[in-house]
HTML snippet that shows the backbone in 3Dmol.js (N, CA, C, O; Angstrom):
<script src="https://3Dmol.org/build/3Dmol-min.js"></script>
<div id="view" style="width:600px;height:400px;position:relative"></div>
<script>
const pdb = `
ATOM      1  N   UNK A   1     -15.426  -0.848   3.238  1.00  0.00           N
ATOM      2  CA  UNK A   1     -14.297   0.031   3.411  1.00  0.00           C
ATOM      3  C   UNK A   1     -14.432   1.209   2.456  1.00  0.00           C
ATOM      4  O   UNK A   1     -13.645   1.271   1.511  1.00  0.00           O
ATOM      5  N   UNK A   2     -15.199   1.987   2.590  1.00  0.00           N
ATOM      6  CA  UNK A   2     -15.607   3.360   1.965  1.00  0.00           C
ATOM      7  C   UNK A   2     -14.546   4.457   2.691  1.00  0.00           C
ATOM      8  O   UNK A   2     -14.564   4.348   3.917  1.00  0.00           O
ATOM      9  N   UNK A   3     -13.887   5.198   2.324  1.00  0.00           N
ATOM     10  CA  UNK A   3     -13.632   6.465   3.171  1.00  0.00           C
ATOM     11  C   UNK A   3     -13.977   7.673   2.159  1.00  0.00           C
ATOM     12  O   UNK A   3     -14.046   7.782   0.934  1.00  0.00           O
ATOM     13  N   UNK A   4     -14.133   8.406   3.108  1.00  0.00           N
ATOM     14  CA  UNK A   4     -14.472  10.015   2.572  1.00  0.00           C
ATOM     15  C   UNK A   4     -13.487  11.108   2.971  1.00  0.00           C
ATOM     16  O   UNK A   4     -12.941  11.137   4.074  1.00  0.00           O
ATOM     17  N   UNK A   5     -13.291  12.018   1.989  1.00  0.00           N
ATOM     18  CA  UNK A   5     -12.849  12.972   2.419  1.00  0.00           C
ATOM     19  C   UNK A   5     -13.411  14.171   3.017  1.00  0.00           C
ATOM     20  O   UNK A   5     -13.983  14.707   2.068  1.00  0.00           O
ATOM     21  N   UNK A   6     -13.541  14.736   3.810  1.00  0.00           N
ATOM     22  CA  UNK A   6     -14.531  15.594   4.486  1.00  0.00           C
ATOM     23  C   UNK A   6     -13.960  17.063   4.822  1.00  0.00           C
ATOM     24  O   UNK A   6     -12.767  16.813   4.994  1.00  0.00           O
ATOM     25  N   UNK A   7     -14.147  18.738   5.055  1.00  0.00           N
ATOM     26  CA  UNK A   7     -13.635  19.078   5.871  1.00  0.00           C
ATOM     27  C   UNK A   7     -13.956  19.374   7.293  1.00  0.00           C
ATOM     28  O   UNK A   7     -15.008  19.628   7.879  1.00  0.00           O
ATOM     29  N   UNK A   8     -12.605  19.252   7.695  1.00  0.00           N
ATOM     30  CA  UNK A   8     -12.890  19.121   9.210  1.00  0.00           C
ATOM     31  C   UNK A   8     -12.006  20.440  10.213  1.00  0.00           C
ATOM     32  O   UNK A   8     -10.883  20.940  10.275  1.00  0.00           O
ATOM     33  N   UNK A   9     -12.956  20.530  10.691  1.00  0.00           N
ATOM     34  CA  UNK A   9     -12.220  21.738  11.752  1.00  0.00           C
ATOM     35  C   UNK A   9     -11.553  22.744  10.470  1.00  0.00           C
ATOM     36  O   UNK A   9     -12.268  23.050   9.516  1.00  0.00           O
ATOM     37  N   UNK A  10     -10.427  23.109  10.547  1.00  0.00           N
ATOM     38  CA  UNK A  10      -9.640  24.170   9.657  1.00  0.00           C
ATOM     39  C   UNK A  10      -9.455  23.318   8.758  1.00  0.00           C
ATOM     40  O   UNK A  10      -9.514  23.976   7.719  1.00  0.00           O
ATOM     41  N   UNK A  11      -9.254  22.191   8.477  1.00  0.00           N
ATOM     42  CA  UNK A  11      -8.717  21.648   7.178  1.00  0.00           C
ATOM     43  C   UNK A  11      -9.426  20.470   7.225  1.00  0.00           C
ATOM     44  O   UNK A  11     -10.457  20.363   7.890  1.00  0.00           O
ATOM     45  N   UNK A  12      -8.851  19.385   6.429  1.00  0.00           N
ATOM     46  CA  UNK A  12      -9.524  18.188   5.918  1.00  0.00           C
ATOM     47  C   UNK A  12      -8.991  17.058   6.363  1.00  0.00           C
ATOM     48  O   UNK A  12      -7.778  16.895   6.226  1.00  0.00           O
ATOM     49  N   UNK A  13      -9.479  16.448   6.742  1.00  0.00           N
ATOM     50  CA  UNK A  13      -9.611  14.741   7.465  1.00  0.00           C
ATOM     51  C   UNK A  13     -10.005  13.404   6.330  1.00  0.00           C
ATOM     52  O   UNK A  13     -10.346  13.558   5.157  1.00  0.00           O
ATOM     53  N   UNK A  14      -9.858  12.186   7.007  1.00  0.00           N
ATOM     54  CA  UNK A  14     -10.572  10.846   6.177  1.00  0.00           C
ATOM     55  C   UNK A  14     -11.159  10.623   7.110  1.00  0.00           C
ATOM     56  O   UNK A  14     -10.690  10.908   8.212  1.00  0.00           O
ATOM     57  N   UNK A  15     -12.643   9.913   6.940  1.00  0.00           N
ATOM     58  CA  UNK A  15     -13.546   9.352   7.558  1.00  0.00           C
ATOM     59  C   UNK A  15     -13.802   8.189   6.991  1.00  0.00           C
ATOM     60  O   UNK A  15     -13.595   8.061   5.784  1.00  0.00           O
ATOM     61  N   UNK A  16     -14.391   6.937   7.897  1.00  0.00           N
ATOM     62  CA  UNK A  16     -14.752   5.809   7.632  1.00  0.00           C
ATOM     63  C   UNK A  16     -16.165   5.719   8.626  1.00  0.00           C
ATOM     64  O   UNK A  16     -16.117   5.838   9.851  1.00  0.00           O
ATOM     65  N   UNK A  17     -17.099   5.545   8.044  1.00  0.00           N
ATOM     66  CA  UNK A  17     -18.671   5.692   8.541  1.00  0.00           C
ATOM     67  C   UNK A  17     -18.922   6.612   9.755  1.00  0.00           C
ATOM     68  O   UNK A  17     -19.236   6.300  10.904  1.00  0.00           O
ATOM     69  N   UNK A  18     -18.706   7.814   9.216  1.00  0.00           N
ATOM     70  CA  UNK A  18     -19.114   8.804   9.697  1.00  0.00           C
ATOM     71  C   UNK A  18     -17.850   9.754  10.657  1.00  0.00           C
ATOM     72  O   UNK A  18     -17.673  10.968  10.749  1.00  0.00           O
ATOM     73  N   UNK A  19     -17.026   8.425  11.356  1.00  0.00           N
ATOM     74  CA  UNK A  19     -15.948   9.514  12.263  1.00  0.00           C
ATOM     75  C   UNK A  19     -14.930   9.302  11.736  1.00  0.00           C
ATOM     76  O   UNK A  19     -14.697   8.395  10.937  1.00  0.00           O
ATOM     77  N   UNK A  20     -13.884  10.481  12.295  1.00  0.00           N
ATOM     78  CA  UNK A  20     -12.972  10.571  11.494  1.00  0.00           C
ATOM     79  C   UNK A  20     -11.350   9.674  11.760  1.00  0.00           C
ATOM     80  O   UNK A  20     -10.994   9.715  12.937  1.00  0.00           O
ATOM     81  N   UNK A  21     -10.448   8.954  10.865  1.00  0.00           N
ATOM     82  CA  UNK A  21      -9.651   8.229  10.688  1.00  0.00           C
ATOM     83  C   UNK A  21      -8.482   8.386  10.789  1.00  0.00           C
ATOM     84  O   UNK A  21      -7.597   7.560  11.013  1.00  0.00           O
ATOM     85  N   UNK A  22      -8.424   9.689  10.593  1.00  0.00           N
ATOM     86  CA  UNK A  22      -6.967  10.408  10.529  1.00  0.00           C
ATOM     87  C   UNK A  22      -7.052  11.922  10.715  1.00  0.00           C
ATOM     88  O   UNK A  22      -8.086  12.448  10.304  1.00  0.00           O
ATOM     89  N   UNK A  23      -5.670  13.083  11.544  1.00  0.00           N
ATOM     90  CA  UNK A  23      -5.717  13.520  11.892  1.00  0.00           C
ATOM     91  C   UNK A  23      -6.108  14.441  10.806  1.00  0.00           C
ATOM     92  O   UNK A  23      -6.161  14.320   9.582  1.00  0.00           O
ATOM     93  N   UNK A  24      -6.380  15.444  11.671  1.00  0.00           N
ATOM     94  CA  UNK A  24      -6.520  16.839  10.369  1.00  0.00           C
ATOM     95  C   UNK A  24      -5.444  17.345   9.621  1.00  0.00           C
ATOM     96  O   UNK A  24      -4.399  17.604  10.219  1.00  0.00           O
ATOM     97  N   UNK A  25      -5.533  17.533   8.363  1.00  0.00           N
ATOM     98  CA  UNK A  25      -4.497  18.424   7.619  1.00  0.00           C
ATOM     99  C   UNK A  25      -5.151  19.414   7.097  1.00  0.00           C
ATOM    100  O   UNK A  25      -6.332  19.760   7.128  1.00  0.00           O
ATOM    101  N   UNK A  26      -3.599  20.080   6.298  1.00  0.00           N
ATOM    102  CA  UNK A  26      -4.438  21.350   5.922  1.00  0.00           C
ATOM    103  C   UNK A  26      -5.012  21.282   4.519  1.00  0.00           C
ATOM    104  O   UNK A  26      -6.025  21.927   4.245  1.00  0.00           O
ATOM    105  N   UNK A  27      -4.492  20.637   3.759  1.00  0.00           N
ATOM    106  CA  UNK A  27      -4.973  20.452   2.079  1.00  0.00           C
ATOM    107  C   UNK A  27      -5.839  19.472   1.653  1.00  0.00           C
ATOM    108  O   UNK A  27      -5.896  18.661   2.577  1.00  0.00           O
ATOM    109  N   UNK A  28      -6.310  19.232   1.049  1.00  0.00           N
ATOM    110  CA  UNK A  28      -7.403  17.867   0.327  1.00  0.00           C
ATOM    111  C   UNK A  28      -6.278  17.067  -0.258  1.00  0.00           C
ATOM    112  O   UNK A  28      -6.358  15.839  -0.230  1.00  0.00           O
ATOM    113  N   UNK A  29      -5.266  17.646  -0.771  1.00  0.00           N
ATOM    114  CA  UNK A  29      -4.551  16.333  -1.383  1.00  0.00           C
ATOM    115  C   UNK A  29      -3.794  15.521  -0.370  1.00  0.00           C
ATOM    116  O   UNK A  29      -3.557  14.328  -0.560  1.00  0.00           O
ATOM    117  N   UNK A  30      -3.334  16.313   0.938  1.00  0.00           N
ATOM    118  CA  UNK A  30      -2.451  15.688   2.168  1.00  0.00           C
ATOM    119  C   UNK A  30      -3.520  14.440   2.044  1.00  0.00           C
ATOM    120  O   UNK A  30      -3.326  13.272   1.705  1.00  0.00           O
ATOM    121  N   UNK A  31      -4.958  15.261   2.529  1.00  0.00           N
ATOM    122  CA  UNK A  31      -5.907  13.928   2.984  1.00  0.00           C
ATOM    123  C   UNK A  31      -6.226  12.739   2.103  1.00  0.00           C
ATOM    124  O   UNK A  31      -6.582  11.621   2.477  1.00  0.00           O
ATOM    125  N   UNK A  32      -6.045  13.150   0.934  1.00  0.00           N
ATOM    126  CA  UNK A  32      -6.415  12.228  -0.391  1.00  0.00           C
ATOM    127  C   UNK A  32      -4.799  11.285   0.362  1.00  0.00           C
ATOM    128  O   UNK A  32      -5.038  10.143   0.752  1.00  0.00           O
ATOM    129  N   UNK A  33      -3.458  11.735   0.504  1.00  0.00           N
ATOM    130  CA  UNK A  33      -2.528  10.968   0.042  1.00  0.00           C
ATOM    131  C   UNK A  33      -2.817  10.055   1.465  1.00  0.00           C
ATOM    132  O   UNK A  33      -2.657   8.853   1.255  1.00  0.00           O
ATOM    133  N   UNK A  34      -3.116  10.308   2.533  1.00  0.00           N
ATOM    134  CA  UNK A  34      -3.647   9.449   3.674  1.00  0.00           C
ATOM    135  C   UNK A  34      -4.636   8.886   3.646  1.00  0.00           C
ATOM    136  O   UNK A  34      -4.618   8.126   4.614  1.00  0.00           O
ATOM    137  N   UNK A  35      -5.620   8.767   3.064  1.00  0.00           N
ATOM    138  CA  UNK A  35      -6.512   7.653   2.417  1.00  0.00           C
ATOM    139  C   UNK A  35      -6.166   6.741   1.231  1.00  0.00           C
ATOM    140  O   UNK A  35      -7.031   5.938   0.881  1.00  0.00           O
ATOM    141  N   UNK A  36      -4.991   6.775   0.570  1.00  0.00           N
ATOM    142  CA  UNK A  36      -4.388   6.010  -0.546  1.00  0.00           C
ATOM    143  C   UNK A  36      -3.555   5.125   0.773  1.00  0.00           C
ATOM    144  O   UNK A  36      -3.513   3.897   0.703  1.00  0.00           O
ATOM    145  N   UNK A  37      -3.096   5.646   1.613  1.00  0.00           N
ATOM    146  CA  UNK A  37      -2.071   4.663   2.532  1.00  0.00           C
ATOM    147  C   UNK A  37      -2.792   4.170   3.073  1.00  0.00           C
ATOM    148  O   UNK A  37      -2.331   3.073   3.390  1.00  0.00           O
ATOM    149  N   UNK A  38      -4.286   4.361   3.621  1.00  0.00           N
ATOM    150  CA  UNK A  38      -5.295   3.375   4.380  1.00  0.00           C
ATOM    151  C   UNK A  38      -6.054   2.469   3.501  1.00  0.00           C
ATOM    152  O   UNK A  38      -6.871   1.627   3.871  1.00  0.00           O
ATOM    153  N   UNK A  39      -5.699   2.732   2.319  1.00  0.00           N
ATOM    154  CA  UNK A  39      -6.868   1.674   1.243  1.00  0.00           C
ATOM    155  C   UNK A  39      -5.335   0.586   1.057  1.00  0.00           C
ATOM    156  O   UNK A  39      -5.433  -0.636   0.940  1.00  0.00           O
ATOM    157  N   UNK A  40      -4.420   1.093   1.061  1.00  0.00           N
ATOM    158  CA  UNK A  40      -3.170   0.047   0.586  1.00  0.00           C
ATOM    159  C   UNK A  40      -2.525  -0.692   1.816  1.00  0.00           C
ATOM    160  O   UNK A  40      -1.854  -1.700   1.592  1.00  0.00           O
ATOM    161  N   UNK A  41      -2.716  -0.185   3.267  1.00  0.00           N
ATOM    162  CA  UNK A  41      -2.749  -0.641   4.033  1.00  0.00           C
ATOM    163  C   UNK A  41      -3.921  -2.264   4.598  1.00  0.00           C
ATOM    164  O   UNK A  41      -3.655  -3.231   5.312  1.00  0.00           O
ATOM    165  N   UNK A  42      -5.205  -1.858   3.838  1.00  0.00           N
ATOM    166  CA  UNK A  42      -6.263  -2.814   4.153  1.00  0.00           C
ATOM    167  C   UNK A  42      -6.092  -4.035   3.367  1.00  0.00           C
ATOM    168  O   UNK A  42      -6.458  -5.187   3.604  1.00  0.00           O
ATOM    169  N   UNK A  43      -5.235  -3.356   2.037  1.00  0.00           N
ATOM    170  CA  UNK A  43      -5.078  -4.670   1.399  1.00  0.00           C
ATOM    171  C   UNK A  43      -4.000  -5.797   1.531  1.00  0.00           C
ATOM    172  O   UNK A  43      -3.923  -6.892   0.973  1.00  0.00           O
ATOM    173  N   UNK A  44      -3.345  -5.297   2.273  1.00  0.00           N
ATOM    174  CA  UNK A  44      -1.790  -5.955   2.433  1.00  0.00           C
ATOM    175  C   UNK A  44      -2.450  -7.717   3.134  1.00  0.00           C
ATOM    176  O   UNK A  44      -3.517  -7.960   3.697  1.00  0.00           O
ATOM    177  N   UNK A  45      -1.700  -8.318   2.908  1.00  0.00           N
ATOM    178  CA  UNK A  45      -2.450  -9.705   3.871  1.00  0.00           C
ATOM    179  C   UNK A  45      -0.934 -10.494   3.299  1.00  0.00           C
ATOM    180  O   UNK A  45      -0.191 -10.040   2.428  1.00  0.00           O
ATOM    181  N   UNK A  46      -0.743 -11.821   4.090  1.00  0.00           N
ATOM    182  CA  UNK A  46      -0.180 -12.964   4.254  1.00  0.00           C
ATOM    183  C   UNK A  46      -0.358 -13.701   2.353  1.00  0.00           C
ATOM    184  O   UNK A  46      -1.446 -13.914   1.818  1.00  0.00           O
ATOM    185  N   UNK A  47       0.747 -13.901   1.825  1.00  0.00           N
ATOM    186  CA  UNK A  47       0.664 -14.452   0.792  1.00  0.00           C
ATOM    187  C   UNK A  47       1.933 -15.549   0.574  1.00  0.00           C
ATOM    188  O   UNK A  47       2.856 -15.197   1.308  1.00  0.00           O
ATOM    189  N   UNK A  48       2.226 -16.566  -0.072  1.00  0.00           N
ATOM    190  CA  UNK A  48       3.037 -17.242  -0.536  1.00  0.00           C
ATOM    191  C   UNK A  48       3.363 -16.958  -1.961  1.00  0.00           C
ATOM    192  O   UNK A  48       2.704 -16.917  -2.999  1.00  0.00           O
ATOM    193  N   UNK A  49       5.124 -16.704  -1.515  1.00  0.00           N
ATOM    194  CA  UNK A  49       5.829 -16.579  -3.053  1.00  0.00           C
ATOM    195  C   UNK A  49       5.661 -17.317  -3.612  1.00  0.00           C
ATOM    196  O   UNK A  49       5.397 -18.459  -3.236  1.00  0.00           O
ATOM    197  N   UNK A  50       5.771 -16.856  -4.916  1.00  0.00           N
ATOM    198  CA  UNK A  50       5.542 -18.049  -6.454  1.00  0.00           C
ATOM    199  C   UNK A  50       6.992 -18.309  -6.602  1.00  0.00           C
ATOM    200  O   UNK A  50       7.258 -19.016  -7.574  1.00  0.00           O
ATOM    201  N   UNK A  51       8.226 -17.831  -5.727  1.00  0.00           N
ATOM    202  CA  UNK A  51       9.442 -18.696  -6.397  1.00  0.00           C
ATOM    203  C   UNK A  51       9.934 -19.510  -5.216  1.00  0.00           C
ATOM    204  O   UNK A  51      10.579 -20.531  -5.455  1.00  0.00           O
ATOM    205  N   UNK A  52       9.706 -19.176  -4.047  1.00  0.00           N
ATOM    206  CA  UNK A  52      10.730 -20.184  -2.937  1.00  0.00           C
ATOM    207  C   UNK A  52       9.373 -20.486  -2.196  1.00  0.00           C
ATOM    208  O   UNK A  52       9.517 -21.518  -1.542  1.00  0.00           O
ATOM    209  N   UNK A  53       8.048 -19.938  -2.053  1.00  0.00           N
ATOM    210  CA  UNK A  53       6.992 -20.424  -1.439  1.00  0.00           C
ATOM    211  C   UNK A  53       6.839 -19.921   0.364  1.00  0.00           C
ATOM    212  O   UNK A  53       6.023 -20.354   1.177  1.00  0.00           O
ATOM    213  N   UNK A  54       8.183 -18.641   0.630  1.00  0.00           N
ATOM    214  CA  UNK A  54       7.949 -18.504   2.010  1.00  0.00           C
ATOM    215  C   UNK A  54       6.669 -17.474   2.196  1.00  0.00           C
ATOM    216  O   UNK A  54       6.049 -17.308   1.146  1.00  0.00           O
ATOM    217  N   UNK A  55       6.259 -16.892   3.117  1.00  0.00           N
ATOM    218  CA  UNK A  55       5.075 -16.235   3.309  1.00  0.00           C
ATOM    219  C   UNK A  55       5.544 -15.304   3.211  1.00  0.00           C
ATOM    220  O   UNK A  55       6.751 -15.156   3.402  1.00  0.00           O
ATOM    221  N   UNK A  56       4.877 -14.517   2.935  1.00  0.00           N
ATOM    222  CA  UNK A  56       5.469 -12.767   3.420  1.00  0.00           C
ATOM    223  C   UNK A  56       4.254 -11.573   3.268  1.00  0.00           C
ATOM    224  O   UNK A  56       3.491 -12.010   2.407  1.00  0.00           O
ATOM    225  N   UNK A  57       3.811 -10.388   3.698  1.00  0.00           N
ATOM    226  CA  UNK A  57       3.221  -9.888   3.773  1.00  0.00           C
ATOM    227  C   UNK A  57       3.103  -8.768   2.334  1.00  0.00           C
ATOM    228  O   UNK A  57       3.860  -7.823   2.112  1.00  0.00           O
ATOM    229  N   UNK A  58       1.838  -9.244   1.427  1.00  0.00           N
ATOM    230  CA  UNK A  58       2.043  -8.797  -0.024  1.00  0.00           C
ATOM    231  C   UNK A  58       0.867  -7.346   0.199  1.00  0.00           C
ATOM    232  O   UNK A  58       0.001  -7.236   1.067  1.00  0.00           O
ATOM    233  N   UNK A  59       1.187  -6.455  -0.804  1.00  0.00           N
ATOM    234  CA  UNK A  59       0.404  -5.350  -0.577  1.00  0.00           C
ATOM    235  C   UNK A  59      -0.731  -5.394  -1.599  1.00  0.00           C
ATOM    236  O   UNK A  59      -1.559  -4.492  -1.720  1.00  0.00           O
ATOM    237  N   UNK A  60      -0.701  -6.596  -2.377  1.00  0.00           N
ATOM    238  CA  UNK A  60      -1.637  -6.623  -3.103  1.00  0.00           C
ATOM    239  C   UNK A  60      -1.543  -7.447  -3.901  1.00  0.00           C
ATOM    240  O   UNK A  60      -0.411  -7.929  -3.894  1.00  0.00           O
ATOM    241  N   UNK A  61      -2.768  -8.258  -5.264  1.00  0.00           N
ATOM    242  CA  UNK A  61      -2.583  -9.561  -5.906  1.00  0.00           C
ATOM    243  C   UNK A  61      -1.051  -9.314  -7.166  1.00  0.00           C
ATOM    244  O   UNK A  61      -0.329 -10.128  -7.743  1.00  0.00           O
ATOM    245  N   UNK A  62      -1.095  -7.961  -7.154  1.00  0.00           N
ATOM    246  CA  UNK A  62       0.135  -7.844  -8.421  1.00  0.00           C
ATOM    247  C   UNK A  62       1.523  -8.130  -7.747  1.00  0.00           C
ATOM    248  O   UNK A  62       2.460  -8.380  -8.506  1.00  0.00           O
ATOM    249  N   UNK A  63       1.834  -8.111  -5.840  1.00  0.00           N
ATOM    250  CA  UNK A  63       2.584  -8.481  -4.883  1.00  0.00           C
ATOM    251  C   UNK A  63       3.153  -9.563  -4.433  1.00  0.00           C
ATOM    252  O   UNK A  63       3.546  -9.782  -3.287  1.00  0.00           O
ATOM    253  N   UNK A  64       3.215 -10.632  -5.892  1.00  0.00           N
ATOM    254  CA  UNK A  64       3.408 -12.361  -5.482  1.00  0.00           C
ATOM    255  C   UNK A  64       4.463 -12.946  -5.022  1.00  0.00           C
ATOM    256  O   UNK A  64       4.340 -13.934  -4.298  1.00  0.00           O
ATOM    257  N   UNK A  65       5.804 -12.397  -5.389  1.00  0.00           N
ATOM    258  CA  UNK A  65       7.140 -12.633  -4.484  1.00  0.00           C
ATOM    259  C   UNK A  65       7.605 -12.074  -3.113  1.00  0.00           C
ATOM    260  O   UNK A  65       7.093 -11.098  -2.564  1.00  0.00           O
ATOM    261  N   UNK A  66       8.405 -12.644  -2.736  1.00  0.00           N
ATOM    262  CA  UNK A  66       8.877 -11.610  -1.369  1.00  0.00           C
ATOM    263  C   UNK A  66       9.845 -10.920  -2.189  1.00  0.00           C
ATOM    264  O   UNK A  66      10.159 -11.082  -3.369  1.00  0.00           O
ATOM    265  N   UNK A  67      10.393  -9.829  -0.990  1.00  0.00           N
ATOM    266  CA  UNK A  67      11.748  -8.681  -1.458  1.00  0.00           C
ATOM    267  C   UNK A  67      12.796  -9.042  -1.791  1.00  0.00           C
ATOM    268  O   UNK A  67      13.587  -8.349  -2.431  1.00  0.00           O
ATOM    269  N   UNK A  68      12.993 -10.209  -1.412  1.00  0.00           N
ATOM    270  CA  UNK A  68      14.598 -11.353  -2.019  1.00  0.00           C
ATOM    271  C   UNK A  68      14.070 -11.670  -3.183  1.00  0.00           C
ATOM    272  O   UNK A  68      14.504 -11.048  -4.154  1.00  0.00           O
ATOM    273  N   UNK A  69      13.532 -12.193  -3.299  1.00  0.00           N
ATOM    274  CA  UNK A  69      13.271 -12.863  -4.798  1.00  0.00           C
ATOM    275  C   UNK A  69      13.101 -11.952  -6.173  1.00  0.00           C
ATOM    276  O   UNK A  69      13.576 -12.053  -7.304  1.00  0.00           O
ATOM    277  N   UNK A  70      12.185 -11.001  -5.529  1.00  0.00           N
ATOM    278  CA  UNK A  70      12.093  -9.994  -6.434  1.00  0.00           C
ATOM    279  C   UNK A  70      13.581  -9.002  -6.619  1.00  0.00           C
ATOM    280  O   UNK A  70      13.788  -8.294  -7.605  1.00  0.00           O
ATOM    281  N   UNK A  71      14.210  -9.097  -5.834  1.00  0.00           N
ATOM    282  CA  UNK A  71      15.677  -8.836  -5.855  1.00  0.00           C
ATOM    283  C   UNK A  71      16.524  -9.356  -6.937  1.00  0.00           C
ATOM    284  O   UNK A  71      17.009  -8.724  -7.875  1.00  0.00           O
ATOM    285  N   UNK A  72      16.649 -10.904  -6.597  1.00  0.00           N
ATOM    286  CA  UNK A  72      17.321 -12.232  -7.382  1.00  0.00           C
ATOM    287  C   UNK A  72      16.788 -11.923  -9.031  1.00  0.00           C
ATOM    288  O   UNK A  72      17.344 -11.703 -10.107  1.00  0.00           O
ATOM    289  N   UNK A  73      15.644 -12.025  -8.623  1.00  0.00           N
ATOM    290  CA  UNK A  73      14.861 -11.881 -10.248  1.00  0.00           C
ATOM    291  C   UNK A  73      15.143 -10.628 -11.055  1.00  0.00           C
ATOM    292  O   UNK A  73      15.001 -10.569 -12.276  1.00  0.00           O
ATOM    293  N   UNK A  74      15.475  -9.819 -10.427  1.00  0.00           N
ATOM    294  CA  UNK A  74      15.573  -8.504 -11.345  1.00  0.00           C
ATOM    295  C   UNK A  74      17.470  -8.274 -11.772  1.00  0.00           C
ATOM    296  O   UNK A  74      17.898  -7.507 -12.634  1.00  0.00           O
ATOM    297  N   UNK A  75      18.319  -9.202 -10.859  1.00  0.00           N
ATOM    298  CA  UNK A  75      19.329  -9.123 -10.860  1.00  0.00           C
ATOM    299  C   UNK A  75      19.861  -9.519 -12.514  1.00  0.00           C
ATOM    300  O   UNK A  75      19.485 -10.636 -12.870  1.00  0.00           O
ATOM    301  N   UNK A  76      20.590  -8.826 -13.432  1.00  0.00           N
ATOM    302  CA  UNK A  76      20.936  -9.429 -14.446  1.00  0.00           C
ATOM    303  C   UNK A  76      22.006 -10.178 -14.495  1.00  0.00           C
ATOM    304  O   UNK A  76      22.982  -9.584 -14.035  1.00  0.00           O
ATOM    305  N   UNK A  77      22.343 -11.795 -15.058  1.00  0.00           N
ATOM    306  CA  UNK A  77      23.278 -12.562 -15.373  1.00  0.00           C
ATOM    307  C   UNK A  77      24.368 -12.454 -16.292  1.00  0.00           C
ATOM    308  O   UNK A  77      24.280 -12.829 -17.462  1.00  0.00           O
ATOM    309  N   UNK A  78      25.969 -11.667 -15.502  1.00  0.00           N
ATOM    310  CA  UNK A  78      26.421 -11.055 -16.964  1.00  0.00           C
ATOM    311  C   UNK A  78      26.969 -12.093 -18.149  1.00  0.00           C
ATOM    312  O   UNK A  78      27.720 -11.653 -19.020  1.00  0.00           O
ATOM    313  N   UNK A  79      26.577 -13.431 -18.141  1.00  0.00           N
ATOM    314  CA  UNK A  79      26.446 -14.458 -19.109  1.00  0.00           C
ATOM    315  C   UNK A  79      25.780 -14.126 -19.932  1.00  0.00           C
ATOM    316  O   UNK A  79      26.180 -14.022 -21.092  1.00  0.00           O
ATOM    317  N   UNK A  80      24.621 -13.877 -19.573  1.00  0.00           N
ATOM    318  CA  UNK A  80      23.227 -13.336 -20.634  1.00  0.00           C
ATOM    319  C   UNK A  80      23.717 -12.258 -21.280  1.00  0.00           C
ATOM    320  O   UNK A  80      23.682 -12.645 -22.448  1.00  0.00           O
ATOM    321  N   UNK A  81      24.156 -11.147 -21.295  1.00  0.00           N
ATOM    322  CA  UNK A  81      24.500  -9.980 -21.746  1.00  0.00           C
ATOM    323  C   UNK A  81      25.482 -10.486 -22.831  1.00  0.00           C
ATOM    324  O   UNK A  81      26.162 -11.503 -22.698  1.00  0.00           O
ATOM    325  N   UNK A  82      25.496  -9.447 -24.232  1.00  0.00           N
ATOM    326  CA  UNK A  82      26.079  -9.502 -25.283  1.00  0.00           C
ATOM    327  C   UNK A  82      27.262  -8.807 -25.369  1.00  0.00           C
ATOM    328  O   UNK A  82      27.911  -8.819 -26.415  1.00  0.00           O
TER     329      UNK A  82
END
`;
const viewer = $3Dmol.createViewer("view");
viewer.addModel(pdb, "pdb");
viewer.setStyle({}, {cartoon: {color: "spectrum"}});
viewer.zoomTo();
viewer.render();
</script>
C-alpha cells in the first residue's frame, strides 16, 4: 500500500501502482489530505473492546474501545471531584 502523489492533468491526484485513486485536485496538499484518508481508511478493521468486549470497527491499534465506552470513560464522576 504505497501511494504517490503525482501531477495530473491541471492539478494533482493519488496513485496506487501506477493509476490514479482519486479524483484530481487543484493543490498538493488537497491531494496529500486524500491520501491521509486512504492510508486511515486501509487501516480501520474489526476489533474487540477492552471494556464490554463488543466488536466495532477501530481505525487503528491506539482505537481499542468502541464510541460508548470511550464516552462512559471520559465522563467525570461528580463524587470524584473536590
Amino acid at each position: 500500500m504505497i501511494f504517490e502523489i503525482r501531477k495530473h492533468g491541471f492539478g494533482w491526484a493519488v496513485f496506487e501502482g501506477g493509476k490514479p485513486v482519486t479524483p484530481e485536485v487543484s493543490t498538493r496538499h488537497l491531494a496529500e489530505t486524500k491520501r491521509d484518508r486512504l492510508v486511515a481508511e486501509r487501516q480501520r478493521r474489526p476489533r474487540d473492546c477492552l471494556r464490554c468486549g463488543a466488536e466495532f470497527l477501530s481505525t487503528g491499534p491506539g482505537h481499542r474501545m468502541c464510541n460508548h465506552c470511550r464516552q462512559v470513560a471520559g465522563e467525570v464522576d461528580p463524587q470524584m471531584v473536590p
